[in-house]
N, C-alpha and C positions, 0 to 999 in steps of 0.2 A: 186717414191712414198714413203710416209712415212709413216710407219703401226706402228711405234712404241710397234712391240709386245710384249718388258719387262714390258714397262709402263702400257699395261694393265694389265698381268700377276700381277703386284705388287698393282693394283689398285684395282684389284679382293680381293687379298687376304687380304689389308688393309679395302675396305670397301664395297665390296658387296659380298661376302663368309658369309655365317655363323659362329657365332667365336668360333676356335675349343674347348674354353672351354665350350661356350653354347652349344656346339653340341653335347659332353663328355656329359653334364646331362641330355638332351632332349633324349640321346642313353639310360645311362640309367633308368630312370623313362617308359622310352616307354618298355624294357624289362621288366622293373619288372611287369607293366601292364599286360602286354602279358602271363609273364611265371606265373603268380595270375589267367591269367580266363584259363590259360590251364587245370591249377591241382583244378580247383572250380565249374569253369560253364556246371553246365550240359547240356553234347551235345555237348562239344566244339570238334572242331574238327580239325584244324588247322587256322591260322594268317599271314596277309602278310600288310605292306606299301601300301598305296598309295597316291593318291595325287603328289605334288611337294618336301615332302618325301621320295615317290620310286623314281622319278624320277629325285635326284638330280638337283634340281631346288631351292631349298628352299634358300631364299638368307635375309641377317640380316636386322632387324626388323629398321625403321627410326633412333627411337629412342631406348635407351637401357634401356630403362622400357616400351616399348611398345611388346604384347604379339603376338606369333604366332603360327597358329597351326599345327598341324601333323593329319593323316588321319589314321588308322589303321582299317581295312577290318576283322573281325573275323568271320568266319567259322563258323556252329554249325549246327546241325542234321534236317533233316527236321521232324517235327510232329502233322503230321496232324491234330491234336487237339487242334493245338495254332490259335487262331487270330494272324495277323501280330503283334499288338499291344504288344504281348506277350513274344516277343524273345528281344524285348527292354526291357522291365520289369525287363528279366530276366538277362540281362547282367548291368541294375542298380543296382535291388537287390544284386545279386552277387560282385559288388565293394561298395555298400553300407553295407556291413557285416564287411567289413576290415576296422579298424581304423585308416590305411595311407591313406585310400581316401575316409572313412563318408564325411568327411566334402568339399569334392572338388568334388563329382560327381552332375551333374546336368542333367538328362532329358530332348533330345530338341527331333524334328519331327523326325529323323531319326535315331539320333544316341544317346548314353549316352557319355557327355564329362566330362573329369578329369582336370580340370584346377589348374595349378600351377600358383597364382597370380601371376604378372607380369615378368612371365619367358616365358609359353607357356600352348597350351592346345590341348591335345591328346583326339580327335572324334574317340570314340570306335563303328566302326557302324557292326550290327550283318547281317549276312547274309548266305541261304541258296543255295545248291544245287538241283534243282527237273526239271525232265524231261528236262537235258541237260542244262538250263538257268537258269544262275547267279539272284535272288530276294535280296534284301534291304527290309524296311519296311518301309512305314508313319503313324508315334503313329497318327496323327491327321486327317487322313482319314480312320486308319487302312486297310488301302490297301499294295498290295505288288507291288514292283518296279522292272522292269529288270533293270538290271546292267552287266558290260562287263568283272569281272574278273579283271585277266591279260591285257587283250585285247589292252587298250588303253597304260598301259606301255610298253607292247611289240611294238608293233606301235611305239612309241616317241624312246624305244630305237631300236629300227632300223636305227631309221633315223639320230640319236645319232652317230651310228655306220659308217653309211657313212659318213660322217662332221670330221671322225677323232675325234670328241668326243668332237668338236667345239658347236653343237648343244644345248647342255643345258647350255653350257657358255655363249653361247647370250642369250639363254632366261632368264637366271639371272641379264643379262647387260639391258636388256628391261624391266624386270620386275622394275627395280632396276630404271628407267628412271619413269617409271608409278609412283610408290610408293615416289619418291625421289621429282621430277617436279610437280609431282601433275597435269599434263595436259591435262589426259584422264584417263576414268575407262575403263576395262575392267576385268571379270572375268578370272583367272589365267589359268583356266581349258580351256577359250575360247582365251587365248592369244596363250597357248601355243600351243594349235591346230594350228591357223596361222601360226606358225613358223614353225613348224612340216610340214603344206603343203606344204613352200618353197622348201620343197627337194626331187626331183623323185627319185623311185629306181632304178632308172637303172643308174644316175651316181654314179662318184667317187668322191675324198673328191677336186679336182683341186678346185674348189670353196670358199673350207671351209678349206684352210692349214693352215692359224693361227686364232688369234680369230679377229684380224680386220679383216682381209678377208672375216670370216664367215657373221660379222656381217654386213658388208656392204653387200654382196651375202642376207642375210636374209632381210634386211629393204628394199633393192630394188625391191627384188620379191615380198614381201608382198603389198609394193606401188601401183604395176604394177597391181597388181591382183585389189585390193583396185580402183585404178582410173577407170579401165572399169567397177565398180560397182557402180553406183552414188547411186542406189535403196538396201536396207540390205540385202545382200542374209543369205541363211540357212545355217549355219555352224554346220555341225553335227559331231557326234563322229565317227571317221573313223574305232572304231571298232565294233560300236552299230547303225548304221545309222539312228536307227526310236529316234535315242536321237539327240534335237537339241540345240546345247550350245548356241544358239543368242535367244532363250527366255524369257531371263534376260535384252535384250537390247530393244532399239525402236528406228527408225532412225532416232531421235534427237542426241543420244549419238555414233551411227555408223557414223554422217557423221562429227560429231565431231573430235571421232578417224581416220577417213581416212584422215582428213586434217591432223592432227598431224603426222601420218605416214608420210605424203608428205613432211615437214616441218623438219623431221629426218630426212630421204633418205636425203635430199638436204642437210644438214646442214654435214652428216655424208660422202658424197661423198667428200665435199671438205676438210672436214680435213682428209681425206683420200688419197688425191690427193696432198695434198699440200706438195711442195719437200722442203719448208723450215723448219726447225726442230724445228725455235721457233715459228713461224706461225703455225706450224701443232699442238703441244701442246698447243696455246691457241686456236684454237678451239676446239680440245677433252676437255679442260678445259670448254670452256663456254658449251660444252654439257653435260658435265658428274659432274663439278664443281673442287675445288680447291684442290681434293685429286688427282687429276689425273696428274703423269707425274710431272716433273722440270722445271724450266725455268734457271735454274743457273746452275745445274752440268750437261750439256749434254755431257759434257767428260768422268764422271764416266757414266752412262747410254750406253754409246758407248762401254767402256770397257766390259760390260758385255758377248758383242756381238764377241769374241777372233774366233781363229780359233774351230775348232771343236775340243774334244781328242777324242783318236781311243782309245779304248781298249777291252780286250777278257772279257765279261763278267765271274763271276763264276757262277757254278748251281748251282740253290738254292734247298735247303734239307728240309726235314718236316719229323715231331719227334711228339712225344704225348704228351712227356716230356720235360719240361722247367726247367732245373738245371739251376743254378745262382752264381756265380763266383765274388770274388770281385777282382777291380783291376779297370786300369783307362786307356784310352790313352789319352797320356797328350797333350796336345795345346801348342804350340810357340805360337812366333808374329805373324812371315812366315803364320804358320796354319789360324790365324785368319784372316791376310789380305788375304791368297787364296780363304776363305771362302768367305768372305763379298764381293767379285769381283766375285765370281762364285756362290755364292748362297745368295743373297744381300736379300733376305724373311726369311733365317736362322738366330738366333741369339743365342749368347753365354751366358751363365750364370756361370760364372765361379766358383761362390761358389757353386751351389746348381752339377753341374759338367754336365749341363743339353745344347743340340743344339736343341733350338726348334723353330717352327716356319712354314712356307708356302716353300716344296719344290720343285722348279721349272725345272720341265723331258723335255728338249727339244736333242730328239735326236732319230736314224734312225739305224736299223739294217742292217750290210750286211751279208746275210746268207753266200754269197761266201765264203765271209774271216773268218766269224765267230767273227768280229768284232763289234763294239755297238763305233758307234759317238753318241758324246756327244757335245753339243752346236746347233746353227742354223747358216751354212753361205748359200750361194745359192745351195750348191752342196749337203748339209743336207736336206736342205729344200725339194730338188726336189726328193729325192729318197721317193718308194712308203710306206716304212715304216714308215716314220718321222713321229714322235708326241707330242706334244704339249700339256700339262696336269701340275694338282698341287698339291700336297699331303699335308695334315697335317699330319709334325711328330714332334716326339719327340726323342731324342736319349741318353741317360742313359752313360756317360762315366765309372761313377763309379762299373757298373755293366757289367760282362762277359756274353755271354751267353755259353753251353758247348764248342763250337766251339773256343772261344776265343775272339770273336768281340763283339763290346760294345754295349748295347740292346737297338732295333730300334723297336719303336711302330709309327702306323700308325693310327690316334686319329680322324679324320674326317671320322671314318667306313664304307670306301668305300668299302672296303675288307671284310666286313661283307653282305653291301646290294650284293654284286658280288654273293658270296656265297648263298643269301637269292634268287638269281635270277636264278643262274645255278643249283638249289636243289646239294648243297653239302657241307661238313661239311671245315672248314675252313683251315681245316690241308691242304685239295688239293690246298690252296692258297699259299703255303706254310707260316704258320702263328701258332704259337704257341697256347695253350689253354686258355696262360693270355693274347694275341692279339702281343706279340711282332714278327719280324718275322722274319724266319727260311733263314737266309741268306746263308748259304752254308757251308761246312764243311772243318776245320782246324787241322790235324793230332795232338794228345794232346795239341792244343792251344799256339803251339809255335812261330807261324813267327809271326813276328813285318810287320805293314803296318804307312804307314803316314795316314795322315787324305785325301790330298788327294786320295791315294791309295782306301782307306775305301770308299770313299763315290763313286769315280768312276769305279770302279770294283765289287762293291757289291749293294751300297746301290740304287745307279741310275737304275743299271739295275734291282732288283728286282722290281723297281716300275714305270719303264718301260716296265716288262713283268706287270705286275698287272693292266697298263692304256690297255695297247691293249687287255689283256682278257678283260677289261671291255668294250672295243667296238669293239672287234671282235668276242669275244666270248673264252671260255676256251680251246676249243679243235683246233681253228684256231692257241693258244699259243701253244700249246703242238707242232702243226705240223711245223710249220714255224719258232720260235725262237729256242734260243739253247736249249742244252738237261738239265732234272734235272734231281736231283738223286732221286729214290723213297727213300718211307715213312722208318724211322726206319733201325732198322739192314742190311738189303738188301740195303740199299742207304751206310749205311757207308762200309759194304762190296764193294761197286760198285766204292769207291773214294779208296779206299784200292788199288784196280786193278789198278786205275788209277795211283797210287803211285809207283807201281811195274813196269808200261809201261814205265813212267817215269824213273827211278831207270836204268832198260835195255839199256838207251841210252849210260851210262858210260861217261856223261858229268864230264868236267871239272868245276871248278866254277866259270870261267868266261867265260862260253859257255852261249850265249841265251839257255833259260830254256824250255825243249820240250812240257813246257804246251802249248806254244805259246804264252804267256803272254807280253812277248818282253824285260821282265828284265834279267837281268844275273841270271844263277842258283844260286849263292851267296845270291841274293837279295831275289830270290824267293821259291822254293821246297827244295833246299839241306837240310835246318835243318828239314823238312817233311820226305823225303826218309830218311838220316841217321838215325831218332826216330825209324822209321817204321823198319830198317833193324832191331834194336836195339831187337826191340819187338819180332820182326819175330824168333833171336836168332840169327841169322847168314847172312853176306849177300847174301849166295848163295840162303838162305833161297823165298828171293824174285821174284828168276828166277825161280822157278820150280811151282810158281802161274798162273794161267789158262791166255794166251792170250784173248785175247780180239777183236773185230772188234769194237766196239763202244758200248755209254750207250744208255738204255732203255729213251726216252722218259719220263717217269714216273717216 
């Protein structure tokens, strides 16, 4: 089989991802919105995403002057003395008083929207709490509406959650077909439902392990279901049932899109099937069009695909406090060829001192060993950890963080909505206050790392623990990946200990280093312990520190 899973990985992030710079101003104008009607609107009460916003779905607009929107859900007091009419009113007035958005708010049925001409536009829709169930309003009936909450993004991420986190990656790939082909409409809210059905809860991800897989697994089922329905059935909200998203349609445009689904399935089976490598790239080609995949370098594309590396992640730390250091780790050639073979979505900017770009996490925990593969061969692939995910970052050469290592922002705010989902402040993500993040801790900032060293012992695994909180959940990370260090003093305390256990073993320096890391003590702790003795005052000083059985979790 040919699954080609770089080629989508890379086609994702070239042209059906959001572009992380558009995404950086969409993040913040939707905050400044947000934190304006908290401290204005009376009654406000709290704010959350929704839409293809919460749910990491939103994927980049045709054209790059063409506008898209965002959902925002805000809270606000129930008062019995409003007509429904009235809590729109009140959340126009309220952004109609500010001079950053007189002239951009506009009044529709439900909501009041802020539109940034040909950027995007943020649906500010007000809604209360009363006798247990979620109300919206309609200005134009002045009626009120149930609505489900959370309900339907809990729902999608569940099912998120089993697919390995494949799940809203097709439906980006789908959406991205609708919007791109042009060969069917369907409302996004009703597409994505379909895709969401494809997946029971009761299995596992065997279906959904990379994203071709998922996607073939999703268009087949939806076919299947699709062909036993010649007639439109009721596709309702699976967290609101008396709400039915095929309202919008009529089975002119249903039986439309069911041929079209059949017409995918088939066309997507067999570039999926097809064992020759340039055969199979030009059918993803004629489906997806001319961004997809190579037809010249399939030698570099193959390269990507190396053995696995093994290594001992570090635990990531969190601090309140973002000190900033200057200094640089410098790039070879070496550095940049290993880079662009192992992370071919990263790029280098060598003046500005900047690696940024789309980074690509394929890799599987073994809690046995305590080790973190890194790459996809079949033996990654099949273990129950392996994951498959893309981060937008950025990484700052010219700047330290206290630790020593060079500052890593993660700019596609995944790790914001994570946080916005699991109600907690961001620091438990381990993530700094300005968003860069808290990679782990380096006694006074002394050992020197390569770039490889940096990226696969720190920066992979932190955002490998950061995909699986985000589809397993935060407290499934805590329990089953390695340990971190808690917040602040008691974390650098708890790496201190660690320094002292280390120290104990009275290694040589060119003994493997008792972190387990696999380097020689030379390469790795020795210049850590000898500071730490240094500080301590004495070496003996280090022995007479509280033994240990292991860190805390947290």
């Amino acid at each position: 089989m040919t699954r080609r899973v770089n080629d989508f990985s890379k086609f994702m992030s070239e042209h059906v991802n959001l572009n992380p710079s558009r995404y950086e101003r969409l993040k913040r104008s939707d905050k400044a919105v947000s934190e304006y009607l908290s401290q204005n609107l009376v009654g406000f009460r709290r704010t959350e995403r929704q839409g293809s916003y919460a749910l990491g779905t939103t994927i980049r607009p045709v054209k790059d002057t063409d506008e898209y929107d965002l959902d925002r859900l805000v809270y606000v007091e129930y008062d019995r003395s409003k007509m429904p009419a009235d809590y729109i009113d009140d959340v126009y007035r309220c952004l109609k008083a500010n001079g950053n958005y007189a002239d951009k708010v506009q009044m529709n049925t439900r909501c009041v929207t802020v539109n940034y001409a040909g950027e995007f536009k943020t649906d500010v829709v007000p809604c209360i709490t009363h006798n247990g169930s979620h109300f919206i309003f309609n200005r134009v009936t002045n009626d009120r509406e149930v609505t489900d909450g959370r309900g339907f993004r809990d729902w999608f991420n569940e099912k998120n959650r089993i697919t390995n986190g494949n799940l809203k990656l097709v439906t980006r790939l789908l959406k991205y077909l609708r919007d791109h082909k042009q060969t069917f409409t369907a409302p996004s809210v009703l597409l994505t439902t379909l895709i969401g059905n494809t997946v029971d809860d009761w299995e596992w991800d065997t279906d959904f392990r990379t994203i071709p897989d998922a996607l073939l697994t999703v268009i087949t089922r939806m076919d299947d279901f699709l062909r036993s329905r010649p007639s439109m059935p009721e596709i309702r909200n699976p967290a609101l049932p008396t709400e039915t998203f095929t309202r919008h349609w009529d089975q002119a445009k249903y039986s439309h899109f069911r041929d079209m689904v059949a017409s995918y399935a088939s066309r997507i089976k067999e570039a999926y099937s097809d064992g020759d490598e340039q055969s199979s790239v030009r059918k993803w080609r004629d489906l997806f069009g001319e961004g997809f995949g190579s037809l010249s370098a399939m030698s570099a594309t193959a390269a990507t695909a190396a053995a696995p590396r093994i290594v001992k992640p570090s635990k990531p730390y969190a601090t309140a406090t973002a000190q900033r250091l200057s200094g640089r780790l410098n790039l070879g050639q070496a550095d940049l060829e290993w880079l662009t073979a192992n992370f071919p979505n990263l790029g280098y900017d060598p003046e500005a001192g900047v690696i940024e770009g789309e980074l690509d996490v394929r890799a599987a925990y073994d809690s046995e060993q305590g080790k973190l593969h890194i790459g996809s061969d079949g033996t990654t692939a099949s273990m129950d950890s392996y994951l498959h995910d893309a981060f937008s970052i950025g990484i700052e050469l010219d700047t330290l963080d206290h630790s020593g290592w060079p500052t890593v922002y993660e700019v596609g705010g995944r790790h914001a909505q994570l946080a916005d989902r699991e109600n907690i402040d961001t620091i438990d993500l381990h993530f700094y206050p300005d968003g860069a993040c808290c990679l782990g801790l380096q006694f006074l900032a002394d050992r020197r790392m390569t770039l490889k060293e940096f990226m696969d012992e720190l920066v992979v695994p932190f955002f490998y623990r950061l995909a699986y909180a985000d589809i397993h959940g935060l407290a499934a990370a805590r329990q089953y990946l390695w340990a971190e260090y808690p917040h602040g003093d008691q974390g650098l305390r708890a790496y201190l200990l660690d320094l002292a256990d280390i120290a104990r073993h009275g290694l040589g320096r060119n003994d493997p280093c008792a972190c387990g890391s696999g380097r020689k003590y030379k390469r790795c702790h020795l210049g850590e312990v000898d500071r730490f003795k240094q500080v301590a005052g004495a070496a003996g000083r280090a022995d007479r520190l509280p033994r240990r059985s292991g860190l805390s979790r947290r």
